[in-house]
C-alpha positions as CSV (number, residue, x, y, z in Angstrom):
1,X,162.8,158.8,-73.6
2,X,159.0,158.0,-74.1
3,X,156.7,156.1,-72.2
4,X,155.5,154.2,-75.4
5,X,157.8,154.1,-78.7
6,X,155.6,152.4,-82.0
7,X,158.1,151.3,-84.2
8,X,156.5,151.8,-87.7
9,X,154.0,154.0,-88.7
10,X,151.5,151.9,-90.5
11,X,147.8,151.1,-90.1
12,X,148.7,148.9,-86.8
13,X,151.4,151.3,-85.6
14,X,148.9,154.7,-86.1
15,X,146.2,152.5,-84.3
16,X,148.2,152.1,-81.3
17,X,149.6,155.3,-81.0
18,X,146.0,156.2,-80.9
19,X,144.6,153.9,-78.3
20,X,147.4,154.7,-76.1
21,X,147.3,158.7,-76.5
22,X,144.1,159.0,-75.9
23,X,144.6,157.7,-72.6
24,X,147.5,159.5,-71.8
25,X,150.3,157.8,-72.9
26,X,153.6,159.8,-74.0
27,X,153.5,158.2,-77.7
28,X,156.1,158.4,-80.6
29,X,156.0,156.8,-83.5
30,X,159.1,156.1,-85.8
31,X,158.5,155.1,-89.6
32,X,160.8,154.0,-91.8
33,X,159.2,156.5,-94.9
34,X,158.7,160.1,-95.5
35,X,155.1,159.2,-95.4
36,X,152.9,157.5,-92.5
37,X,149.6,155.2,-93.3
38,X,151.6,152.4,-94.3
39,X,150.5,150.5,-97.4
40,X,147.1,152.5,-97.2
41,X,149.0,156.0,-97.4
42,X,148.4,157.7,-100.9
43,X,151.8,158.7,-102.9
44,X,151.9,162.1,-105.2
45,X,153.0,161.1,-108.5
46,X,155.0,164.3,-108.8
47,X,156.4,166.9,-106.1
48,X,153.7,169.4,-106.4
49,X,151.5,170.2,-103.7
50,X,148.6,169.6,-105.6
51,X,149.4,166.6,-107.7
52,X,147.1,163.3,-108.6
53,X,147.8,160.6,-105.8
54,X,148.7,156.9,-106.7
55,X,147.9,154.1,-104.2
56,X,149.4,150.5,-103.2
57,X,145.8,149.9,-104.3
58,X,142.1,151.2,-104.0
59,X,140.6,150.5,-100.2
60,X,137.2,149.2,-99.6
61,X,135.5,148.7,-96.6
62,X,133.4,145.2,-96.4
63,X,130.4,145.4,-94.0
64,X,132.6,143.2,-91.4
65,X,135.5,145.9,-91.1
66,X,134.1,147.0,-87.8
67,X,137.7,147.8,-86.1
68,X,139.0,150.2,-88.8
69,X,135.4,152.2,-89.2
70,X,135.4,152.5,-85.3
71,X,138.7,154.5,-85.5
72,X,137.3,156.3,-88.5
73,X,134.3,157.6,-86.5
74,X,136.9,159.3,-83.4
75,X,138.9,161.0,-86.0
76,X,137.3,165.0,-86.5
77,X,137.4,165.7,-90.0
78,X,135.8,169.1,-90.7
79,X,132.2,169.2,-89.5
80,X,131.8,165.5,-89.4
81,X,134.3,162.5,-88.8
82,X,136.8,160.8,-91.3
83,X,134.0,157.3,-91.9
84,X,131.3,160.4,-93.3
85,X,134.0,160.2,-96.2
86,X,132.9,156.5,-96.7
87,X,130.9,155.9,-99.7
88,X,128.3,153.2,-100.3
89,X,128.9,151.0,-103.7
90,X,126.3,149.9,-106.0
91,X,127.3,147.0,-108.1
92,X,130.1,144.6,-109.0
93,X,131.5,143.7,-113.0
94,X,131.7,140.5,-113.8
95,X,133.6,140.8,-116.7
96,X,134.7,138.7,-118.8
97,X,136.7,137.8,-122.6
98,X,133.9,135.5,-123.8
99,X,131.2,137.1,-123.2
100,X,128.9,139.7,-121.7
101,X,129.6,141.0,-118.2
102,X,127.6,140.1,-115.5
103,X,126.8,142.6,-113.0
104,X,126.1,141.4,-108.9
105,X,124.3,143.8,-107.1
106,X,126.0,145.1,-103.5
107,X,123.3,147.3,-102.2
108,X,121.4,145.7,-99.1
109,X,118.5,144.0,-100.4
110,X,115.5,145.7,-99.1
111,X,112.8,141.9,-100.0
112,X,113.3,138.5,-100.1
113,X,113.8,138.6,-103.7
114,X,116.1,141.8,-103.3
115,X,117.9,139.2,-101.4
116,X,117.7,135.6,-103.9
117,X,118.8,138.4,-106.7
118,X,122.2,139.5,-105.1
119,X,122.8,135.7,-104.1
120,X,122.3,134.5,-107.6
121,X,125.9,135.2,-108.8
122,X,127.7,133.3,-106.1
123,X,125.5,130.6,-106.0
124,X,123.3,129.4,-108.5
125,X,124.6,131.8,-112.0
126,X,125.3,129.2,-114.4
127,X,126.7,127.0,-111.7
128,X,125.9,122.9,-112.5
129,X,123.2,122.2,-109.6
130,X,124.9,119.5,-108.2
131,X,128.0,122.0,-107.7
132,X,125.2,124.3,-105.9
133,X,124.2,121.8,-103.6
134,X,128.1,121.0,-102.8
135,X,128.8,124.5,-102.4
136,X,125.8,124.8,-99.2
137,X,126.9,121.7,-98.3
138,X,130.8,123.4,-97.7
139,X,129.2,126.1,-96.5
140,X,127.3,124.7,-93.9
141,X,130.2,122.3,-92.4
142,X,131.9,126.2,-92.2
143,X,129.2,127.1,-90.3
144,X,128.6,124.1,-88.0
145,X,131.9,123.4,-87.3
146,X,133.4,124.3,-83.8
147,X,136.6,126.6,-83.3
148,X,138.7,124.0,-82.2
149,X,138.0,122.3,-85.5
150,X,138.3,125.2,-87.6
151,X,141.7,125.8,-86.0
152,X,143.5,122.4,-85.6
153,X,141.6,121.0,-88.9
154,X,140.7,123.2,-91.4
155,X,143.5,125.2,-91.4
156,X,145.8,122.2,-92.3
157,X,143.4,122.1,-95.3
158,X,143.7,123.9,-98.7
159,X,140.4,125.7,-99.8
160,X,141.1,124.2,-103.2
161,X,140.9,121.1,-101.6
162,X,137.8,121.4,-99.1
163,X,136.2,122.5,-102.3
164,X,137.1,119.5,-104.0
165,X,138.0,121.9,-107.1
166,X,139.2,119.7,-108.9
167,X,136.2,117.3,-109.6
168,X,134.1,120.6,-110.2
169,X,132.9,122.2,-113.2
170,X,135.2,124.5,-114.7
171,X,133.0,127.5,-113.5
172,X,132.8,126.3,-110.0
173,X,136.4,126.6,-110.2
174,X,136.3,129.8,-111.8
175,X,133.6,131.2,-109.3
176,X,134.8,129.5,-106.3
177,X,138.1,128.6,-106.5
178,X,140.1,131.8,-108.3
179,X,137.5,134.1,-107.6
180,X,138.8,134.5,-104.4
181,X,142.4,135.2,-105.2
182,X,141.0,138.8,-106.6
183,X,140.1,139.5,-102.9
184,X,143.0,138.4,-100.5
185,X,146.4,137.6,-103.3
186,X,145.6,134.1,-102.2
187,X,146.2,131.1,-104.5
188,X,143.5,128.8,-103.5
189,X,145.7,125.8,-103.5
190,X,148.0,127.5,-100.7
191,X,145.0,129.5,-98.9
192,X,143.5,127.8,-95.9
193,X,139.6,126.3,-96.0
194,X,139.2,127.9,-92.4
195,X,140.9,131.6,-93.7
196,X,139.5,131.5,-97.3
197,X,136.1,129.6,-96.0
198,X,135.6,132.3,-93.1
199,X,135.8,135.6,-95.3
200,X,133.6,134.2,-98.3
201,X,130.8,133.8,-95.3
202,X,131.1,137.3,-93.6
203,X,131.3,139.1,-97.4
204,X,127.6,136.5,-98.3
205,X,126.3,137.7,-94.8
206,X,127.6,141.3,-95.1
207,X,125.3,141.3,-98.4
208,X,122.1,140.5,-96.2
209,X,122.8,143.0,-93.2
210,X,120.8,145.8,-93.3
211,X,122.1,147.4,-90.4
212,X,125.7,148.1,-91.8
213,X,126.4,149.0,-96.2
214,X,127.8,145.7,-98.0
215,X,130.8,147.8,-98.9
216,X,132.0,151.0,-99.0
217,X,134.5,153.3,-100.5
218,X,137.0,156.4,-100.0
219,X,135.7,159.7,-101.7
220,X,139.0,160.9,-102.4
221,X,142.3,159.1,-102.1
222,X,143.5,157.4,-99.1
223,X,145.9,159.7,-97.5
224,X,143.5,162.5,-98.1
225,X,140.4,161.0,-96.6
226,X,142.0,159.0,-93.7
227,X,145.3,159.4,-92.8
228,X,145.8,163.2,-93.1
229,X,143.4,164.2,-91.1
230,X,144.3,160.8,-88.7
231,X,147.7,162.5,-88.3
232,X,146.5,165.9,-87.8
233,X,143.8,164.3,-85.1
234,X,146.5,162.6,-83.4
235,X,148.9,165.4,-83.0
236,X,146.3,167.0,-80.6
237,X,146.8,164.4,-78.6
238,X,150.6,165.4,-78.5
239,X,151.9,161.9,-80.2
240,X,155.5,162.6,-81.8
241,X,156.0,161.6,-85.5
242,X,160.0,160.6,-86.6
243,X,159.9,160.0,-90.3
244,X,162.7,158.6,-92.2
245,X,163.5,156.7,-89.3
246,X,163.7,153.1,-89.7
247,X,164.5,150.6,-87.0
248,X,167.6,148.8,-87.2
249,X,167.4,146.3,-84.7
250,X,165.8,145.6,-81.4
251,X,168.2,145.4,-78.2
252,X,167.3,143.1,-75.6
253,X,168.6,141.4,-72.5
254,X,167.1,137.6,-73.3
255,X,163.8,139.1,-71.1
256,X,163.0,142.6,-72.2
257,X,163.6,145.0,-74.7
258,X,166.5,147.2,-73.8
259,X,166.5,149.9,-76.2
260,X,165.7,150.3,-80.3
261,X,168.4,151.1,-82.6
262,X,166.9,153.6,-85.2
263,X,168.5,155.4,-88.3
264,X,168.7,158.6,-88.9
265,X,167.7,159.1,-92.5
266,X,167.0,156.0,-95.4
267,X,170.4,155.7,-96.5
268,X,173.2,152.8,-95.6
269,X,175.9,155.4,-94.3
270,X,172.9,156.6,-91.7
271,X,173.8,157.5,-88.3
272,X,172.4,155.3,-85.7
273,X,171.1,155.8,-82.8
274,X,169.2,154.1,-79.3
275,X,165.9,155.0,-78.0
276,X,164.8,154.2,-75.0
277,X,161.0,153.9,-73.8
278,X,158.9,152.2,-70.8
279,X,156.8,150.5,-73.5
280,X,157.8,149.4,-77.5
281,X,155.4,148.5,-80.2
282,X,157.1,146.5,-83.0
283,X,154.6,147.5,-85.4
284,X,156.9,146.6,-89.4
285,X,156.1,144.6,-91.8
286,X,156.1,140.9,-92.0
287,X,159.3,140.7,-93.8
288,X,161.0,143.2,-91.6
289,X,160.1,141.7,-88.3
290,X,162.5,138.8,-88.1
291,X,165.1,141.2,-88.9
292,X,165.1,143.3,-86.1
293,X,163.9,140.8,-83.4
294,X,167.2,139.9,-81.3
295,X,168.3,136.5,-81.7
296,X,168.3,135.7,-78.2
297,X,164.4,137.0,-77.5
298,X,163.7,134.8,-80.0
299,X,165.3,131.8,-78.7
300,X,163.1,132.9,-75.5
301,X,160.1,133.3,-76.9
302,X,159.0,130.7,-79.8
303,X,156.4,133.6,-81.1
304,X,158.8,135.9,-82.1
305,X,161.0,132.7,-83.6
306,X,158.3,131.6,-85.8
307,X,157.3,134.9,-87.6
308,X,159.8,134.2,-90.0
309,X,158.0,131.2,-91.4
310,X,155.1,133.3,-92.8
311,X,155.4,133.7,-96.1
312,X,154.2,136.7,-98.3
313,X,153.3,137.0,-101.8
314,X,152.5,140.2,-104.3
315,X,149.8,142.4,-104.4
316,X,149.8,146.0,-105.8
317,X,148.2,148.4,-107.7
318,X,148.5,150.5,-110.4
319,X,146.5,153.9,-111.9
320,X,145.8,154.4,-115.4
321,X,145.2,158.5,-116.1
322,X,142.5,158.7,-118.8
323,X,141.5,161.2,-120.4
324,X,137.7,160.3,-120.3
325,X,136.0,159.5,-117.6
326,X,135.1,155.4,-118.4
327,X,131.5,154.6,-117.1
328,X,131.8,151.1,-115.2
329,X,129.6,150.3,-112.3
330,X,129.2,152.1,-109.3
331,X,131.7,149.6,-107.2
332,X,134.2,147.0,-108.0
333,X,135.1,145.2,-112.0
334,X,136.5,142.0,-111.2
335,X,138.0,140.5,-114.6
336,X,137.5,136.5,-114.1
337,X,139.0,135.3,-117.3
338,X,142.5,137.6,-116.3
339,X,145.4,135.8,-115.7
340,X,147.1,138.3,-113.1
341,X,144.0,138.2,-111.2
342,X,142.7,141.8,-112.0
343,X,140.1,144.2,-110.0
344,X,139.5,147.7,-110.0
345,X,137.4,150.7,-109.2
346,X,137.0,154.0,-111.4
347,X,137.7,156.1,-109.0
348,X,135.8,159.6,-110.4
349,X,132.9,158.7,-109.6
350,X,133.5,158.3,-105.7
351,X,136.2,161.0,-106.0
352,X,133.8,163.8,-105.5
353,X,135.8,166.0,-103.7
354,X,138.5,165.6,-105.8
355,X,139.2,168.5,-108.1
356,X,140.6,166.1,-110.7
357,X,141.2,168.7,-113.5
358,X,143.4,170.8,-111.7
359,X,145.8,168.6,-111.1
360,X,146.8,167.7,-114.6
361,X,147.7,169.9,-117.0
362,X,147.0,167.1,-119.4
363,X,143.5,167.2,-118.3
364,X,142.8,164.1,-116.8
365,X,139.0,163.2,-116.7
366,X,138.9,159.8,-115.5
367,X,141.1,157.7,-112.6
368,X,140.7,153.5,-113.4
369,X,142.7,152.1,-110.3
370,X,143.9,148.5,-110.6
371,X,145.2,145.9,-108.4
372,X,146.7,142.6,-109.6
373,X,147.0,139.6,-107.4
374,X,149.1,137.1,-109.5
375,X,152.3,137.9,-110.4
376,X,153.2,134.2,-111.1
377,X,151.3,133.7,-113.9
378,X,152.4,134.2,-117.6
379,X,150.1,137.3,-119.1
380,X,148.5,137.7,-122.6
381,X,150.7,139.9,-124.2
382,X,154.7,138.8,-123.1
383,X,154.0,135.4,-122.2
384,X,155.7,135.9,-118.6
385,X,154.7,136.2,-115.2
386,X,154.6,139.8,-114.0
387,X,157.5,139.5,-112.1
388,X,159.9,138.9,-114.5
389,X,158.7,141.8,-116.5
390,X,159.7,145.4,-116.3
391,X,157.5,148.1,-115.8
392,X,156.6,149.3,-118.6
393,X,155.7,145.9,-119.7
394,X,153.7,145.6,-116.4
395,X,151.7,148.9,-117.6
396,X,151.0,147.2,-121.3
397,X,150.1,143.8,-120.2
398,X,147.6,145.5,-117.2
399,X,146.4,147.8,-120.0
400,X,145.8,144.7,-122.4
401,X,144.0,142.7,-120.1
402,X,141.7,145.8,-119.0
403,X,140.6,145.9,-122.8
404,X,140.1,142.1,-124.0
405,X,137.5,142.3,-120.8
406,X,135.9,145.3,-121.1
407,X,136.0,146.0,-125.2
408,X,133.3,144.4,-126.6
409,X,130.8,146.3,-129.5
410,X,131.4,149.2,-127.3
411,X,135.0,149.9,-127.5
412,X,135.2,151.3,-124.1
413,X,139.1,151.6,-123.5
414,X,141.3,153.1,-126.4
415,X,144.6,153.5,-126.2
416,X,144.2,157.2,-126.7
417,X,142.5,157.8,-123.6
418,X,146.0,156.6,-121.5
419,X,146.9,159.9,-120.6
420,X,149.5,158.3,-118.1
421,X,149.7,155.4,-115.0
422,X,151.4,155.4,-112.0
423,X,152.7,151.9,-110.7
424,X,153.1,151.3,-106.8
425,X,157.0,152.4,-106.3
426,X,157.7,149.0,-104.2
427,X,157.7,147.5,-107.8
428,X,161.6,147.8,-108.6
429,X,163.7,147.1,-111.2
430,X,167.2,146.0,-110.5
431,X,168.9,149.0,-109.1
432,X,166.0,150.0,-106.9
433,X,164.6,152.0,-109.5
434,X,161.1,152.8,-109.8
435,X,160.9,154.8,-112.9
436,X,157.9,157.1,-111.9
437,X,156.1,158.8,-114.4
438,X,157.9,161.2,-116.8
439,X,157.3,165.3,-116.2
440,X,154.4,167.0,-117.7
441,X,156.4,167.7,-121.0
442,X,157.1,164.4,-121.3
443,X,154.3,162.5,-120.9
444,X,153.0,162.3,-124.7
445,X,156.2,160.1,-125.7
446,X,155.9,158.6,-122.7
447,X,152.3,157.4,-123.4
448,X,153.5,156.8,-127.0
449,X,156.5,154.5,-126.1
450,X,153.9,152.5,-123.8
451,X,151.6,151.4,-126.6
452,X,154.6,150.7,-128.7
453,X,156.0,148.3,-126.2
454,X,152.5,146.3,-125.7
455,X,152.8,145.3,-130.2
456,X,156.2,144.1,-129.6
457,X,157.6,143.0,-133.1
458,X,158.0,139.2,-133.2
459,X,161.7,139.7,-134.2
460,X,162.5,141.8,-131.2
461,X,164.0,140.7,-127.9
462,X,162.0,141.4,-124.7
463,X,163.6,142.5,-121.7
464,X,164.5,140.0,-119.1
465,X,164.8,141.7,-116.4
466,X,162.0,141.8,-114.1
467,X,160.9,143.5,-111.0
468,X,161.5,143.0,-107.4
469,X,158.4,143.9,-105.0
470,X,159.9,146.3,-101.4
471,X,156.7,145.8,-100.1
472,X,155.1,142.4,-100.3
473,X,152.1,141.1,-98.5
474,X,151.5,138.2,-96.2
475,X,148.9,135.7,-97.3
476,X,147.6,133.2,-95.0
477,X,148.7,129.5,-95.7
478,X,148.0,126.0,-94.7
479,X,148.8,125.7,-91.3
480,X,150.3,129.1,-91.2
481,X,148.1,130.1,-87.8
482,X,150.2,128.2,-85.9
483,X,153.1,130.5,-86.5
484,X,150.7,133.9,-86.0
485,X,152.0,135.7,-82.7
486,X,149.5,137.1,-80.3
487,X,150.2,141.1,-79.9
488,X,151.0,140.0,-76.2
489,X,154.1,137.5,-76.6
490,X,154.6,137.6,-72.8
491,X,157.8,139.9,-73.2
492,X,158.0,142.3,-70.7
493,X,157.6,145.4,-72.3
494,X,156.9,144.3,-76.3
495,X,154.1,144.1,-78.1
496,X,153.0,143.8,-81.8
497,X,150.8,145.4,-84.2
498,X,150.7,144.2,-87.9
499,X,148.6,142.3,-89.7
500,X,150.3,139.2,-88.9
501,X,149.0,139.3,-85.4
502,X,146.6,136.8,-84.5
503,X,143.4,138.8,-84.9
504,X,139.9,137.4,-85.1
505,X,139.6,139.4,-89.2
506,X,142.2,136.7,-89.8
507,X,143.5,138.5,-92.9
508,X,146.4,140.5,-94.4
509,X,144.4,144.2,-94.4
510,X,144.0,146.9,-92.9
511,X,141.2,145.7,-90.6
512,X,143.5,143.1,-89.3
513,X,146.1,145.6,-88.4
514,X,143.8,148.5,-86.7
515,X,142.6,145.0,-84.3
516,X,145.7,143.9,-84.5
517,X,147.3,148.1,-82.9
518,X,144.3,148.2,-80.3
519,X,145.4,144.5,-79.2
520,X,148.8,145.8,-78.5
521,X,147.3,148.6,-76.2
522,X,145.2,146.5,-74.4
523,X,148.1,144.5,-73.6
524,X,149.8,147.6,-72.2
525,X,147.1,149.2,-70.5
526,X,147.1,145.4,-68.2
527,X,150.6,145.4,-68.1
528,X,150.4,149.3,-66.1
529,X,147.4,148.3,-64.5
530,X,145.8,151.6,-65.2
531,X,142.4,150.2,-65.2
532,X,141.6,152.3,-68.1
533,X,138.8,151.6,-70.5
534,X,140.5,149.0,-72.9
535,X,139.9,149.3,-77.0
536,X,137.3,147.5,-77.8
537,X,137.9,144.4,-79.8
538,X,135.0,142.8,-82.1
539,X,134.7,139.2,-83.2
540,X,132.9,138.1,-86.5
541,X,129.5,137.5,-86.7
542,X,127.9,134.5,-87.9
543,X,124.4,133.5,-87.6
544,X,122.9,132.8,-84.4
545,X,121.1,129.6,-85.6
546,X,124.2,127.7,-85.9
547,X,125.2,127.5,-82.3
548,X,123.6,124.7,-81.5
549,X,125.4,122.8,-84.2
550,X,128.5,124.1,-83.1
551,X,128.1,123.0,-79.8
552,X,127.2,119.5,-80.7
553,X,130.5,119.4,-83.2
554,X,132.7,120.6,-80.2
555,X,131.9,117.4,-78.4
556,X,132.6,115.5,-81.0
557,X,135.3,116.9,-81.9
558,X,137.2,116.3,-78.0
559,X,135.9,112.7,-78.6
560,X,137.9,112.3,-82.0
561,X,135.3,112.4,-84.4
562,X,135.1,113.8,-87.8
563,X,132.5,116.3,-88.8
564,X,129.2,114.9,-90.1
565,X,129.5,117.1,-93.4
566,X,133.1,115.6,-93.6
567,X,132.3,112.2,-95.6
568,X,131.1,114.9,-98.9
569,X,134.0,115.6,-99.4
570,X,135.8,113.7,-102.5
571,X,137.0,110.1,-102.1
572,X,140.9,110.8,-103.1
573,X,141.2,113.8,-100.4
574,X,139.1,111.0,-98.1
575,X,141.7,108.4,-99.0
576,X,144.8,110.8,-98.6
577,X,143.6,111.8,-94.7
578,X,143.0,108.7,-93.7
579,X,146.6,107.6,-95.1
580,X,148.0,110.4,-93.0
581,X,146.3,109.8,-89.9
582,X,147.5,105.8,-90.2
């Protein structure tokens, strides 16, 4: 028995447990891993105690993750707090296969030039000027346009298509369009104008803030600089952690939650059991969720019923361990010609208290961490989507498209510098195999076997066999905010917190989910009527200057009128409206 029981041990779920211990709740948390932090947790690649980490994929901190820095700030780490281990980036690659990179500065301007010179890449850099002008115009119905109308319109509108992308220049598409795919593993012909729309704004205002950095980065890997010492914090305040303890299903009476039935240990023989607690956070993953709702709550309460229509798609990241350390920019490389939607950060540089060398015997000088977002599209070297390749051949076809961007007269990546990689272990292969890295000894052939398989001979037959993702991530689609439950889904005693909660960040990450966990607790802390200080809960900034405007669209919006700006859009997706509202 426990007053509070979180039911996965995640970003949301650690969030919660927080909130609610540090006002005195009796908290236990139950995760389904060996490991808590969720998809933000850091994984050894080998059993050692000192071992190199991989990750589901680099973090980085936008200036408009307030949530998730706020919790890093009340989390003692040495002399200082857990955010003191964030680190300020510099620059973003533009990279590119047919030509020079171009390189977008994401320090805070400090002049008005500062500020026309880090604008100049999303705006006018070899954009056509009437695709400029289009682009404020967009930007400014975003901006003038009320709630309601963001929410009941623009969400039931693609980006693609509020961009009109398809009677654009090819590198409005490219910049606008795609670009943003990189960011959130969002196709923008699925992503929503008000989701996609709302996050392009707050990263463009994030770059002229100069009260908060434009982005930031870990100095060591995740679990490391976060969530260690987040665990360690949150054992003072007497929380109980159950790893390896999945939830099976949640037991209910049609009202309230009854009890949770948990497994002891991962495998399908495990014993079950039933906890019992005043208060439980469901806090799983999207595609876990539906599965351990009861059918009957569900019927009762059309939240819970409609989780299952979100839908989720694949993002997730891989190391390559080099045995230089390659000089990129101090920040992001986003690689706008690659056709698995490619970004990454070399880590060493940010890594500075990260004693690299000593954990590799092969001596392993540089850490290039890489996250693809489209796993649907053929790649350059196999001619398939990266789903229906194996591992390896994910490895070689990353690998390949690393080096047609980056290798130009300065052959920056050689093959010889692959010391080893490290692919996220939700990436299966039939089986449930992950096929992690091989031991130290082993490694050379390893390596060598790599390269081989990304020259395949023309007269050999690839491998069909594909991979299966254990951990994918929601994206937001058209009209999906409809089917976002609030953390409070007027159940007695439940609450949620994962990033598919309605949140204000509006996004699959991990600033959605810490919101997302102190929602959940607020929602508790009414429920007891403590009359405890509640977490506090941020919404997203936007420029005061556009109130007024807002205001002024509200009204017409309840009368049934269409936004001013709405008549620039393109005649077809005019036409097609119309046709639907006839």
């Amino acid at each position: 028995m426990t007053d509070v029981a979180v039911l996965g041990g995640g970003i949301g779920g650690l969030t919660a447990a927080h909130e609610l211990a540090e006002r005195g709740f009796d908290v236990t948390i139950f995760e389904a891993n060996d490991r808590f932090g969720g998809k933000a947790r850091s994984i050894p690649i080998a059993d050692e105690p000192a071992a190199l980490h991989g990750e589901h994929g680099f973090r980085f901190f936008p200036a408009f993750y307030r949530h998730v820095v706020d919790t890093m700030e009340r989390i003692p780490d040495g002399n200082g707090t857990v955010a003191d281990n964030l680190v300020e980036t510099e620059a973003t690659l533009i990279a590119s296969t047919t030509g020079p990179g171009r390189i977008a500065d994401t320090r805070t301007p400090d002049s008005v030039r500062g500020w026309l010179e880090s604008l100049r890449p999303a705006f006018a850099d070899e954009l056509p000027a009437r695709d400029v002008r289009f682009l404020l115009e967009r930007l400014l119905y975003l901006l003038t346009a009320c709630e309601a109308r963001r929410e009941e319109e623009l969400d039931d509108v693609s980006w693609w298509e509020f961009i009109d992308a398809e009677n654009r220049s090819p590198e409005f598409r490219d910049r606008l369009a795609f670009a943003v795919q990189s960011l959130v593993a969002l196709r923008p012909q699925v992503g929503s104008a008000r989701t996609i729309g709302t996050v392009y704004l707050q990263l463009l205002f994030g770059q002229l803030d100069p009260t908060r950095p434009t982005e930031r980065v870990l100095n060591a890997p995740t679990s490391e600089a976060w969530i260690d010492p987040w665990l360690r914090h949150l054992e003072t305040l007497e929380v109980e952690f159950r790893p390896n303890t999945p939830v099976q299903r949640l037991e209910s009476n049609g009202r309230r939650v009854t009890g949770a039935v948990v497994a002891d240990g991962r495998s399908v023989a495990a014993n079950e059991r039933t906890i019992s607690a005043d208060e439980y956070v469901l806090a799983v993953p999207v595609e876990v969720a539906p599965e351990v709702i009861p059918p009957a709550l569900a019927r009762t309460v059309p939240e819970l019923d409609r989780i299952s229509r979100l839908e989720t798609a694949w993002m997730s990241g891989i190391q390559f361990y080099l045995a230089e350390d390659v000089e990129l920019t101090r920040g992001h490389q986003v690689y706008a010609d690659a056709p698995w939607a490619l970004t990454s950060i070399s880590q060493r540089q940010f890594w500075t208290g990260t004693d690299i060398e000593s954990r590799s015997p092969d001596d392993v000088e540089g850490v290039l961490s890489v996250i693809a977002s489209d796993w649907d599209t053929p790649g350059v070297l196999y001619d398939k989507p990266a789903r229906e390749c194996t591992r390896d051949e994910v490895a070689a076809e990353i690998w390949e498209q690393l080096k047609r961007h980056l290798n130009g007269p300065d052959e920056r990546l050689r093959d010889e510098l692959l010391v080893d990689w490290f692919l996220d272990p939700a990436i299966v292969e039939p089986g449930g195999s992950s096929e992690r890295p091989l031991a130290d000894g082993d490694r050379a052939e390893h390596r060598r076997v790599n390269l081989e398989r990304s020259r395949p001979a023309e007269e050999e037959a690839l491998d069909e066999v594909g991979v299966e993702n254990q951990s994918p991530l929601l994206i937001n689609t058209v009209g999906s905010l409809r089917n976002r439950p609030p953390a409070d889904v007027a159940v007695g005693n439940l609450t949620l917190a994962s990033d598919y909660v309605r949140t204000n960040a509006d996004l699959a990450s991990m600033e959605s989910a810490n919101e997302a966990g102190r929602r959940a607790a607020n929602a508790i802390l009414d429920r007891r009527g403590t009359g405890g200080r509640q977490a506090q809960i941020w919404g997203l900034e936007e420029p005061a200057v556009f109130e007024p405007f807002k205001r002024q669209d509200r009204f017409r919006y309840r009368l049934g009128l269409p936004h001013p700006a709405e008549v620039t859009q393109s005649l077809r997706g005019a036409t097609r409206r119309l046709g639907e509202r006839v």
